[in-house]
C-alpha positions, 0 to 999 in steps of 0.5 A, a space after each residue: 767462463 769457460 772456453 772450448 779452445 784458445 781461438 773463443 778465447 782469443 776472439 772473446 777477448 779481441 772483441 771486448 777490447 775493440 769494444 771498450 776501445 770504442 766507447 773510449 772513442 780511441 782509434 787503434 793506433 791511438 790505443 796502440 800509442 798509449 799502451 806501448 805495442 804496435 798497430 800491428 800487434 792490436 790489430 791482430 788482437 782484435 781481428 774476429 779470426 785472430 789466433 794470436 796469443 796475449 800476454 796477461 801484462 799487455 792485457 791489463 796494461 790495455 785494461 789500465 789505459 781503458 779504466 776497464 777491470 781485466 775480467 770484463 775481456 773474458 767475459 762472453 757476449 
């Protein structure tokens, strides 16, 4: 995988988790709840413009929560 700058890498990422978060049929606030962060914050995760850094714990904890192994939100479409 390889990312020309941090805002594909972000997008990348935002889209998987909407993704998965989707097949998992959780709504966002529901997904927010379960992992422990605001709305706010996933919403921003997951927009198509987000610009908004990650941190690897929150990652895998949203992995946790959709039984998703953490190397599928890097990988690109």
């Amino acid at each position: 995988m390889y990312f020309k700058n941090d805002n594909e890498l972000f997008k990348t990422i935002g889209n998987n988790i909407q993704y998965f978060r989707k097949n998992a049929n959780l709504t966002q606030s529901q997904l927010a709840e379960e992992v422990g962060i605001s709305l706010s914050y996933l919403s921003k995760i997951e927009a198509s413009n987000c610009n908004k850094s990650i941190s690897i714990s929150v990652l895998n904890q949203i992995a946790n929560c959709l039984n998703v192994d953490i190397i599928e939100f890097l990988k690109e479409e």
